[in-house]
matplotlib code that plots the C-alpha trace (Angstrom):
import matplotlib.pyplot as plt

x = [0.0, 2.8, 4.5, 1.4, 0.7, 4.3, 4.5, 1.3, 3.0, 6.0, 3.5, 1.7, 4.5, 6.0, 2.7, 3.3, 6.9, 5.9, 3.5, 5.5, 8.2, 5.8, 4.2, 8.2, 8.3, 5.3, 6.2, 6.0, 2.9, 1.5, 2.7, 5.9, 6.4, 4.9, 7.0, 10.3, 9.1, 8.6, 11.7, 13.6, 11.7, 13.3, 16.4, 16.3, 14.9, 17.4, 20.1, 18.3, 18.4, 21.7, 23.1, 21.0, 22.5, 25.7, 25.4, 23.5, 26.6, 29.1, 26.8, 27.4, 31.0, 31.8, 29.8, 32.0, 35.4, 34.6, 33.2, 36.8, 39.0, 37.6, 37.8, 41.6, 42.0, 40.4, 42.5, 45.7, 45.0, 44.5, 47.6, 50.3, 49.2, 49.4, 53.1, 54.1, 51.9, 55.0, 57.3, 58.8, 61.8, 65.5, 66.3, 65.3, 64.5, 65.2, 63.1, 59.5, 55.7, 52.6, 49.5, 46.1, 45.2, 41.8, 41.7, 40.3, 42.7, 42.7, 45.8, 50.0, 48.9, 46.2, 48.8, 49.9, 54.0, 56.1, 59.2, 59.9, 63.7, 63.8, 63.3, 64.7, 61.4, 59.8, 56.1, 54.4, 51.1, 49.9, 51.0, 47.9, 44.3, 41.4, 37.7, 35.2, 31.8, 31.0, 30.1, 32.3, 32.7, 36.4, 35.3, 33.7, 35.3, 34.5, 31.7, 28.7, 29.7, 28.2, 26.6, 27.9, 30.7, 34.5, 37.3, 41.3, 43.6, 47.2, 49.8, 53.2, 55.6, 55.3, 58.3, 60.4, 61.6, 61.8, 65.1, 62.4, 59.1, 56.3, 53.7, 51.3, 52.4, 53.2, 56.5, 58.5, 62.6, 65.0, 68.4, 71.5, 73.9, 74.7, 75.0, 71.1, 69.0, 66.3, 65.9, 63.2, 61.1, 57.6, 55.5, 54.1, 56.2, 55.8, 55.7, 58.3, 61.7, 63.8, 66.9, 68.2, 70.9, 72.2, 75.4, 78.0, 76.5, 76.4, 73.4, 70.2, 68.1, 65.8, 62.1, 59.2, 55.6, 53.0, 50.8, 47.5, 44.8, 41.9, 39.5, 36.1, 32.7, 30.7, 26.5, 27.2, 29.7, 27.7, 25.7, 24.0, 22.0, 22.3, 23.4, 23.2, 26.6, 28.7, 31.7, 35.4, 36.0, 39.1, 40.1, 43.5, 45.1, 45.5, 46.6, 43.7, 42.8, 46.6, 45.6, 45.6, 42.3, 41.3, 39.5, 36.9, 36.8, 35.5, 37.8, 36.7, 33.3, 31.3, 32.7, 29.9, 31.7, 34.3, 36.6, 39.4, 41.5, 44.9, 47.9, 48.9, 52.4, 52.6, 56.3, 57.5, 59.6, 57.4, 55.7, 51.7, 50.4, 46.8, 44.4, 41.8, 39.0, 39.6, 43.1, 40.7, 39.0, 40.2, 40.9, 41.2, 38.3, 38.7, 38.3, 41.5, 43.9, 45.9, 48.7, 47.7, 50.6, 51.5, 47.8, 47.1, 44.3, 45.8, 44.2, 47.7, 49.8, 47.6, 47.7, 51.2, 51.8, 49.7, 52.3, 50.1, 46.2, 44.2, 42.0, 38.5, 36.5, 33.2, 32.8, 29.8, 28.9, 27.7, 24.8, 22.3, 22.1, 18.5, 19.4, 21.3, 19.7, 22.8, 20.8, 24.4, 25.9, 29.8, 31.6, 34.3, 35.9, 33.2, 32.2, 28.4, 28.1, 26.6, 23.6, 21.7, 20.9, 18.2, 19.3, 20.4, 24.2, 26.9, 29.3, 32.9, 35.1, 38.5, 41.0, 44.8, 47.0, 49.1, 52.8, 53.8, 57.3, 58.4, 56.6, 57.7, 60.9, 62.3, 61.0, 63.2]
y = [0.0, 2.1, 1.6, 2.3, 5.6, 6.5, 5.9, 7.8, 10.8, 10.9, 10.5, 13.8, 15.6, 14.2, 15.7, 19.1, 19.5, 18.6, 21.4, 24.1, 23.1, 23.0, 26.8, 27.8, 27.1, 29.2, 31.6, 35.1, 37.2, 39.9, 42.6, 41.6, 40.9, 44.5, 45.6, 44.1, 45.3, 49.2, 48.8, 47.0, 49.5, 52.8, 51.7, 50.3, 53.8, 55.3, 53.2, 54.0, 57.8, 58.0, 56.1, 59.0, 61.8, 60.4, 59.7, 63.0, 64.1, 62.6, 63.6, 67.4, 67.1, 65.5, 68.3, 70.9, 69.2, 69.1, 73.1, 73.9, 71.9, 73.7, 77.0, 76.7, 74.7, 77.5, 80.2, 77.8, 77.5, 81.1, 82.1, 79.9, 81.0, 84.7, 84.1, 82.9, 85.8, 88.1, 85.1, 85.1, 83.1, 83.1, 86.6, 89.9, 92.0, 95.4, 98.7, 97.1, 98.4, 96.7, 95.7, 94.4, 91.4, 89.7, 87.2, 84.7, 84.9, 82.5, 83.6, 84.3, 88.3, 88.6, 87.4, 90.7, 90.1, 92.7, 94.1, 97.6, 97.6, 101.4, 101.9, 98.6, 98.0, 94.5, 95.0, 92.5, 91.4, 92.4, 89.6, 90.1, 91.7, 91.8, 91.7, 93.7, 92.1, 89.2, 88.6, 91.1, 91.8, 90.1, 86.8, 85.0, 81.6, 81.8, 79.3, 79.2, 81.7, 83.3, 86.1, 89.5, 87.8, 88.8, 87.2, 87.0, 86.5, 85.6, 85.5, 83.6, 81.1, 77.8, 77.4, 74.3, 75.5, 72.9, 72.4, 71.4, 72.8, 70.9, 72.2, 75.1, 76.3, 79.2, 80.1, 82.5, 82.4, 84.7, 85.8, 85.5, 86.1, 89.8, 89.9, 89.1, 92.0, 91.4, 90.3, 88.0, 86.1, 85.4, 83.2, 79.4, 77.5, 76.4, 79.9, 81.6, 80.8, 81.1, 82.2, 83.8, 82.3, 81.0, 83.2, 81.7, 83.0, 79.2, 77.2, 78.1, 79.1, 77.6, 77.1, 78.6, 77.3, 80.5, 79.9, 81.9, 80.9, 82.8, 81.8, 83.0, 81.2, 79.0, 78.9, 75.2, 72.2, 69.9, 72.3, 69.5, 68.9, 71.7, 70.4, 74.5, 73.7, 77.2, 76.2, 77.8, 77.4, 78.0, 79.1, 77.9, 78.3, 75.3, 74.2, 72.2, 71.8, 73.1, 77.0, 78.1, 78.6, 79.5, 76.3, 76.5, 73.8, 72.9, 73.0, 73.4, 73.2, 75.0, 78.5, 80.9, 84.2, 86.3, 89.9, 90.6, 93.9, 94.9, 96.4, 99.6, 100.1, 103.9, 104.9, 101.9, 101.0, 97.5, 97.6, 98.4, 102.3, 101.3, 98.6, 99.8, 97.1, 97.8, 99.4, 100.1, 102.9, 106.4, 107.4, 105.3, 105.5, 107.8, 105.5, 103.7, 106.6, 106.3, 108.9, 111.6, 110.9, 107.7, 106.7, 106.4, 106.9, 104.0, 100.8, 98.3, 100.9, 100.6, 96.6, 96.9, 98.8, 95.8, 94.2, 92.5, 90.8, 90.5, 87.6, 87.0, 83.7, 82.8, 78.9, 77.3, 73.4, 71.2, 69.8, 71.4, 70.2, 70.3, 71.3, 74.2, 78.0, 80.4, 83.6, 85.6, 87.8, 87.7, 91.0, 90.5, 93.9, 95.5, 97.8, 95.9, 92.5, 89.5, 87.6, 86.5, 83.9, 81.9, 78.8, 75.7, 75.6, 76.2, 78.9, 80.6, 83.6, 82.5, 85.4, 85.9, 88.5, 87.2, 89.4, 89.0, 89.1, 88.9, 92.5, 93.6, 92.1, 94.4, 97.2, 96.6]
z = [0.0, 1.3, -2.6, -4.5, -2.7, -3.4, -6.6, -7.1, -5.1, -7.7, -11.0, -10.0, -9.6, -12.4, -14.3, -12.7, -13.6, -16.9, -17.0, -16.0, -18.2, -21.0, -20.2, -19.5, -23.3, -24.6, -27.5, -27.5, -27.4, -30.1, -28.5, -28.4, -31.9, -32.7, -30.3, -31.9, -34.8, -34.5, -33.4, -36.6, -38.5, -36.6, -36.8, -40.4, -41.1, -38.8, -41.5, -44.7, -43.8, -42.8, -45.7, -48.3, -46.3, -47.1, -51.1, -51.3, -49.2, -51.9, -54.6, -53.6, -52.5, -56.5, -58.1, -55.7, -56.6, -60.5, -60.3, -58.3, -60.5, -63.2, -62.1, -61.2, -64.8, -66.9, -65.3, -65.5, -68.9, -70.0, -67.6, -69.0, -72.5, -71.8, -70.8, -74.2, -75.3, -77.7, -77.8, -81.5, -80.5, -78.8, -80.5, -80.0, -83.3, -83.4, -84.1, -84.5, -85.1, -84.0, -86.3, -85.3, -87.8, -87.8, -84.9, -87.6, -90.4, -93.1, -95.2, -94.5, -95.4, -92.6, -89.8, -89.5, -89.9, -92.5, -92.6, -94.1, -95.5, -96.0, -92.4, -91.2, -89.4, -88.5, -88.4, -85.6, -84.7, -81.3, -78.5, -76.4, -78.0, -76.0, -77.3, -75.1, -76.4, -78.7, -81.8, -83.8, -88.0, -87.5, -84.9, -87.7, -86.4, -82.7, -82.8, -80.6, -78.7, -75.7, -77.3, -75.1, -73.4, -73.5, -75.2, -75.3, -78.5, -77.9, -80.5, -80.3, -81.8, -80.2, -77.5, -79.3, -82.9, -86.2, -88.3, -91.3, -92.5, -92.5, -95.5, -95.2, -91.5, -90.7, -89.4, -88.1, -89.0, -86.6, -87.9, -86.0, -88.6, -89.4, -93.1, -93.3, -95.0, -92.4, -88.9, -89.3, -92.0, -91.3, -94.1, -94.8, -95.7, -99.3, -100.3, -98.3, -98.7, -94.8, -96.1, -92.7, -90.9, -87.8, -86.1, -88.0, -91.3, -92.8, -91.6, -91.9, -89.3, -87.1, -87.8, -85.0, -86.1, -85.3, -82.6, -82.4, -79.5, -78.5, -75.4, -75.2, -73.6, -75.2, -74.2, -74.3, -74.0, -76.7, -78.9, -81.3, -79.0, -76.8, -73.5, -71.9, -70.2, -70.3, -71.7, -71.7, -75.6, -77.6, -81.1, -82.3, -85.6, -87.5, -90.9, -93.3, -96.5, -97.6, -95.9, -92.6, -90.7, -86.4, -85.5, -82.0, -79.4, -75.9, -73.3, -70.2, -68.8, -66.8, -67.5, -66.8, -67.3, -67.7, -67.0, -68.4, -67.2, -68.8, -67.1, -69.5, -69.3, -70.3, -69.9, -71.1, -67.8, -68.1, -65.3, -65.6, -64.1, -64.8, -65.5, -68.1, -69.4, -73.0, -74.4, -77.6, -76.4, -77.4, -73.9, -71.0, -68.3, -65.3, -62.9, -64.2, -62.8, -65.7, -66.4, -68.3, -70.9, -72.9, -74.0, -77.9, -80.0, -82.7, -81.3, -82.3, -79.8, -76.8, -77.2, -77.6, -74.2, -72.6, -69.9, -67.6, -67.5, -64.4, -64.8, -63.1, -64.2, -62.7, -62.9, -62.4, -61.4, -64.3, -62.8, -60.3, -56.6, -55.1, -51.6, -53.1, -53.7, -54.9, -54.4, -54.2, -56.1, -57.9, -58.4, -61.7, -61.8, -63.9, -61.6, -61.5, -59.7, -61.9, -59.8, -57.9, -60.2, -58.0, -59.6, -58.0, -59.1, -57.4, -58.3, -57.3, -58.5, -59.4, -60.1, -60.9, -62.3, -65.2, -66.5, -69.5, -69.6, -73.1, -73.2, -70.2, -70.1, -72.9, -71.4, -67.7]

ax = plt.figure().add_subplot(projection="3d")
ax.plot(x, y, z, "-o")
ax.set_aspect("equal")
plt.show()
């Protein structure tokens, strides 16, 4: 009796261990599951939102970098050409005049190069000639310009110098030798024939192929179709077809505008006593405080008394970034600030002042 009542005694509480084990090992309840699960969903938005901020973050920062690289490209660009601007080689020529040729020539005779033997004087293009407002009767080959905007012509040999001619370029020969009738040649070669000579009177000189490159701004990078990308554009002489022709192309992109201001060096001690905005005029402006003496009414003699060029670019991202309102305004130098534009590009005023020493050199 005593074993039957035992073992009855450990049954039940066998059964009741069981049980509790059993409700011990209920799954979870509603609530908790929408519990878990507002959670997973603030912090998977909490993820989601932070990993937006940070493309639309890297999104901005690229369409910065590419607006700043070029901006300092542009005005790189323009700068190291204005160097070489009056640049005809390792000699210096003698008594010289300056002409002001057609920025788009398509013939040796409208480069501007002569050389009057009864005076012994070498006629040369202006190095550095500025154009105040596009389109003009002479900028036929500027193509899709920015109609209104400013542009910059520099003339120069190239730096390295050719023992041979190639056809139909341009060249310009400098004499060494003392028994030459002239100082330099100028021609294309084909047509002209380089006699001048090197110092020792026997071999023939050396060759410098004519460089002409003109920057001005373009309403777009891709005009066919029209992409409306301001574009930094330039027009470089090049030989086709057997002639000579100035040839536009893109260069650099989002170039909005530009200012040009040229140092007038009017006592011809090479360095600049006043900035003007355009040597052309027949007076410089009052507000340039330039001396009273030294300024010319003949266009070619102002350019020639150019020594220095302060540069002011406005560059402009390509693309547009939607948290982004540029509601300021950019002062150039011309006296009137461009802007607010109320657009959603980004924009920045890069600025330099150039010397040009193979004009102001001379002049030391």
């Amino acid at each position: 009796m005593k074993n039957k009542t035992a073992k009855t005694r450990s049954l039940r509480y066998f059964q009741r261990a069981r049980r509790t084990d059993t409700s011990a090992q209920a799954g979870i309840g509603l609530v908790e599951i929408m519990v878990a699960m507002a959670i997973g969903v603030f912090m998977l938005g909490g993820v989601l939102s932070l990993v937006l901020w940070v493309s639309r973050t890297r999104v901005d920062l690229d369409k910065t970098s590419e607006q700043i690289e070029n901006g300092r490209y542009a005005i790189q660009l323009i700068s190291n050409e204005l160097r070489l601007g009056g640049f005809y080689g390792m000699s210096q020529i003698g008594t010289t005049a300056s002409s002001m040729p057609t920025p788009c020539p398509t013939t040796a005779g409208e480069l501007g190069f002569s050389y009057d033997s009864t005076t012994l004087t070498t006629t040369l293009p202006v190095a550095i000639q500025g154009i105040a407002s596009l389109p003009q009767a002479d900028t036929t080959c500027f193509s899709n310009y920015k109609s209104g905007s400013e542009a910059i012509v520099v003339r120069h040999v190239e730096t390295e110098s050719v023992a041979t001619a190639s056809a139909g370029v341009p060249y310009a020969q400098m004499s060494a030798c003392q028994e030459d009738s002239m100082p330099m040649d100028f021609g294309v070669s084909g047509t002209a024939t380089f006699s001048l000579r090197q110092k020792n009177c026997s071999l023939p000189a050396v060759l410098w192929p004519y460089s002409i490159r003109a920057f001005y701004l373009g309403a777009c990078d891709i005009c066919s179709p029209n992409d409306n990308v301001p574009t930094l554009k330039m027009a470089e002489l090049r030989v086709s077809g057997g002639g000579i022709q100035v040839v536009g192309q893109s260069v650099v992109e989002g170039i909005e505008d530009m200012h040009f201001q040229y140092g007038m060096d009017l006592d011809t001690d090479g360095s600049p006593d006043c900035y003007v905005p355009d040597p052309a005029v027949d007076a410089p402006p009052a507000a340039s405080n330039c001396p009273a003496g030294g300024w010319s009414d003949i266009d070619a003699t102002n350019w020639s008394n150019v020594v220095s060029v302060r540069i002011n670019l406005l560059a402009r991202s390509t693309e547009a970034s939607n948290d982004w309102k540029d509601d300021r305004t950019y002062d150039l130098g011309r006296g009137t600030p461009v802007g607010p534009f109320n657009d959603k590009f980004r924009r920045q005023i890069y600025s330099t002042v150039v010397t040009l020493p193979n004009i102001s050199g001379v002049r030391e």
